[in-house]
Phi, psi and omega in degrees: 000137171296148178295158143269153136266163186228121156277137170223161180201154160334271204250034169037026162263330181232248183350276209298316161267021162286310218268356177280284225310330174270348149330268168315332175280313172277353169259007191321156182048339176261337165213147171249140176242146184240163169212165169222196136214187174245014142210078193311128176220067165060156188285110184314075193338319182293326206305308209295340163297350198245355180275278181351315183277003173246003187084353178248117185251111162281325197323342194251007177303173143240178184235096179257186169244167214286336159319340164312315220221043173274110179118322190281116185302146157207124187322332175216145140242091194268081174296148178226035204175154191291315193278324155317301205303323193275334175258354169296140173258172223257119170225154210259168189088083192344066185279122160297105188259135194221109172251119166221118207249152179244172169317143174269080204310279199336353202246355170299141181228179190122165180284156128058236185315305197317308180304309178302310191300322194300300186324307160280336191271349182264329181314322213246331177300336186295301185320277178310345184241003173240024177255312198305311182316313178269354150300324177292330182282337192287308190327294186305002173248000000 
C-alpha cells in the first residue's frame, strides 16, 4: 500500500501542487500525494507551466482548502510555506508532521523569463529535496 503525503501551502497554487504533481509522478506506486491549502485561491498558471516543461501536467489539479481531508488519515503532512506551517492544525493517526519550505515563486519580480526562472528553480529545489527525503524514507521501511 502506498504512502500517503499531505502537501500544505497558504494558498494550494504553486509550492504545494508542485511538489503532489512530481510526487505522484516520481513516486508513482510508492506514495500517493494530495495537496491543499489553508487558504486555496486557484491554480497558478506559471506553477502548471514550468511542471508542463518537466513533462508533468497539473493543469487539471484543484485547489483546496485542507478541510477537505479532515478525518484521512496520512503518513506524512509536509508544510511547505511559512504561514502553513504556523496554521496547520494538529493531525492524529501518527501522522508525521513535517516543515519543509521553499521561496514563494507568485512573489518574484523581474521581466518574464526572470520571473519564470525563480518558477523553475523552487520546481527542481521541490524535486530534490522532497525526492531525497522520500527516497531516505522509503529505504528505512
Amino acid at each position: 500500500m502506498p504512502k500517503r503525503v499531505l502537501f500544505l501551502c497558504t494558498g494550494n497554487s504553486c509550492r504545494s501542487q508542485m511538489a503532489d504533481g512530481i510526487i505522484n509522478h516520481d513516486f508513482a506506486g510508492q506514495i500517493e500525494a494530495f495537496s491543499a491549502g489553508t487558504e486555496p485561491h486557484g491554480l497558478n498558471p506559471k506553477a502548471v507551466q514550468v511542471m508542463a516543461e518537466i513533462g508533468i501536467d497539473i493543469s487539471n489539479n484543484s485547489s483546496d482548502h485542507l478541510s477537505q481531508y479532515e478525518g484521512q488519515n496520512f503518513d506524512y503532512v509536509i508544510t511547505l510555506c511559512g504561514d502553513a506551517n504556523e496554521k496547520c492544525p494538529l493531525f492524529f493517526g501518527g501522522v508525521q508532521r513535517i516543515h519543509i519550505g521553499f521561496d514563494d515563486p507568485p512573489k518574484a519580480t523581474g521581466s518574464e523569463e526572470e520571473v519564470l526562472n525563480v518558477y523553475r528553480r523552487v520546481r527542481d529545489e521541490i524535486r530534490e529535496r522532497l525526492g531525497d527525503f522520500f527516497r531516505k524514507e522509503l529505504e528505512n521501511d
